[in-house]
N, C-alpha and C positions, 0 to 999 in steps of 0.2 A: 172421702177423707173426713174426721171428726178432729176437729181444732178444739184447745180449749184457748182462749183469750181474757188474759190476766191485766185488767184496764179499767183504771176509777174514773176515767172520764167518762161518761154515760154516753156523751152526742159522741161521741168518738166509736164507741160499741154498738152502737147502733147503726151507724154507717160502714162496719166492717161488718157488720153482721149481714144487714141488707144485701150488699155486694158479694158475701162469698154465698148468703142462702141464697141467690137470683139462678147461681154458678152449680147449684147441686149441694152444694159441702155445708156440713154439720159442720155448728159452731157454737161452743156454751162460753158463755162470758160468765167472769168474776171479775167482782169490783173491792173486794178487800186481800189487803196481801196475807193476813192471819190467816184466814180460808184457800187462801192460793195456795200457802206452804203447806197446811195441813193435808189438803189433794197431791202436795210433790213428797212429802214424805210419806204416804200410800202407791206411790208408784206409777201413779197417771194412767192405768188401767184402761184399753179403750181408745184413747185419744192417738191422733197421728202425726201431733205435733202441735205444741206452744209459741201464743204470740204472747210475749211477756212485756209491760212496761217497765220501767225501774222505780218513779216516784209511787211508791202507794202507799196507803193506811196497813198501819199492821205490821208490813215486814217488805223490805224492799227487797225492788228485783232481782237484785244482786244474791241475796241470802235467798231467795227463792229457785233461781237459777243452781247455786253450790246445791241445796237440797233436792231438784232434780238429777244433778251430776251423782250425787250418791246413790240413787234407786235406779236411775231409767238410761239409756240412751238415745229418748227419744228426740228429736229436731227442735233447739231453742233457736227464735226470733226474739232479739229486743226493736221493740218499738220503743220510742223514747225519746225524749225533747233534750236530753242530755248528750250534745253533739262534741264534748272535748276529747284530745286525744288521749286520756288518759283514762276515762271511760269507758271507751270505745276499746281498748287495750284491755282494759279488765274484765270486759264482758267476754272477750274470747278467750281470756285466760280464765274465765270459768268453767269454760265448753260451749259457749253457744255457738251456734252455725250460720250465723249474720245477724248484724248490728243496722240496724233503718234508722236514720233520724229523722222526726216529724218534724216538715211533712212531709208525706211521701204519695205516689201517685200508688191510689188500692190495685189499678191494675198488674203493675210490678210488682208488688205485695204480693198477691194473689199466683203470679207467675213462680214465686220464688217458694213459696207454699207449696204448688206443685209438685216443684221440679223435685223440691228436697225429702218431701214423701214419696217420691217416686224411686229415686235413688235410694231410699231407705230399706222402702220396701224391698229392693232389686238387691241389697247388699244382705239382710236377713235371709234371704231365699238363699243359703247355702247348702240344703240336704236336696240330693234330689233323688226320687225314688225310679225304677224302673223293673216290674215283674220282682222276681227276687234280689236284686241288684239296686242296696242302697248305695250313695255315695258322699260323703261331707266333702264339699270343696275348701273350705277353712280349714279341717281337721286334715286334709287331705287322706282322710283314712276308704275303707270300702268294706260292706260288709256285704255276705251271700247269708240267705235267709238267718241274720242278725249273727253270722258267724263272722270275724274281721278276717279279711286277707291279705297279703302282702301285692303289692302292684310297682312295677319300676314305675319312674317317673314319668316314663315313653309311655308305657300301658295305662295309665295314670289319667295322662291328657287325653290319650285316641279314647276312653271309655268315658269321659268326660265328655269331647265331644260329641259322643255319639248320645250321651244320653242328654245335652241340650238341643236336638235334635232328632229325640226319639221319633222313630215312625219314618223319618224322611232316608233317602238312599246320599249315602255320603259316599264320593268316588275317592281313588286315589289321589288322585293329586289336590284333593282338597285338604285332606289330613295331611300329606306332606306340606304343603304352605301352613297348615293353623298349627302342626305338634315341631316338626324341623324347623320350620323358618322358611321364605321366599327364597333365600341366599343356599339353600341345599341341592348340590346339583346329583345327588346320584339316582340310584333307580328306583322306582316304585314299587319293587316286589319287596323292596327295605318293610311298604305295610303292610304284607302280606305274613310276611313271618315273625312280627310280632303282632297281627292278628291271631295269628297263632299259639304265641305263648300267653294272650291276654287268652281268648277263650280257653285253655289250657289251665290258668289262675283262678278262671272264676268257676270250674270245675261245670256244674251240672247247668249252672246259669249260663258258663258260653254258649249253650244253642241257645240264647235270645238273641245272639248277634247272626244275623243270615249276610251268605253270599248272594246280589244280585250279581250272576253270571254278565261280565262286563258291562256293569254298570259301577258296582262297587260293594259298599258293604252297610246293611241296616238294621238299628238295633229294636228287639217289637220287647210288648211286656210277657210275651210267653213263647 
């Protein structure tokens, strides 16, 4: 992950920096807020997530923060000595994604950096491709070689999961508990015959879905 860290303390930048470069992760510090904003209203290109201060030369964190909210989505951290509740309220009603007040231990710091790039990453990952068979899980749309098709909701999820699972052999009663629910008691030819109308939708791309003869059913890229 590439942080950028927005912090006119220097001994402070330097101790975040040492500990997260020890860790692997790129880290560019700036030490004036006019130069912060100018890099947030470009878009933060690059970067995997912002440690923002709030006191700094130039343009506080606050007005740094509103001007990421207008280009980026990317993960704001306030670091900051400013622990009132009224602060701390206004920093999340800018957008940021947790408020730290210093001091704080780097290792939690660093865990929370993590996790929140990781979830980010995990939530942008919405298209997923397979052979000729795109899919948006936000748009919930589907496209067969970049043509859109229509999908019920049931054909929708079973193609879903089978394409976060490409390659692997997904049985019956796996797809009834993740697409029906635990609480569905009828039979499992129920996936057999909208196996059928899902390969049937996706026209020349259902043969990427194969039958393993009782085992169940796996989707390949060709």
């Amino acid at each position: 992950m590439k942080i950028l860290l927005i912090e006119d303390d220097l001994q402070i930048c330097k101790v975040i920096q040492r500990y997260f470069t020890d860790r692997d992760a790129e880290i560019a510090a700036v030490t004036d807020g006019s130069e912060a904003l100018r890099l947030a209203e470009n878009g933060l290109e690059g970067f995997s997530l912002v440690l923002l201060d709030i006191m700094l030369p130039g343009a506080d964190g606050f007005t740094i923060c509103r001007a990421i909210r207008r280009n980026s989505d990317i993960p704001v951290i306030f670091i900051t000595a400013k622990g009132r509740e009224e602060d701390i309220l206004h920093g999340y009603s800018l957008g940021c994604d947790d408020y730290i007040v210093k001091p704080f231990l780097l290792s939690a710091l660093y865990a929370k950096c993590c996790a929140l790039v990781k979830r980010t990453e995990k939530q942008a990952d919405t298209v997923l491709r397979c052979g000729a068979i795109t899919l948006d899980t936000k748009k919930l749309t589907c496209f067969v070689n970049g043509q859109e098709i229509e999908l019920t909701p049931k054909s929708f999820a079973i193609l879903y999961y089978l394409m976060e699972h490409e390659g692997w052999v997904v049985d019956r009663d796996t797809l009834l508990n993740k697409v029906w629910g635990e609480d569905y008691f009828g039979i499992d030819r129920v996936v057999d015959n909208h196996m059928k109308r899902l390969r049937k939708a996706l026209g020349t791309a259902g043969g990427q879905i194969h039958t393993v003869f009782g085992r169940g059913y796996k989707l390949m890229n060709k």
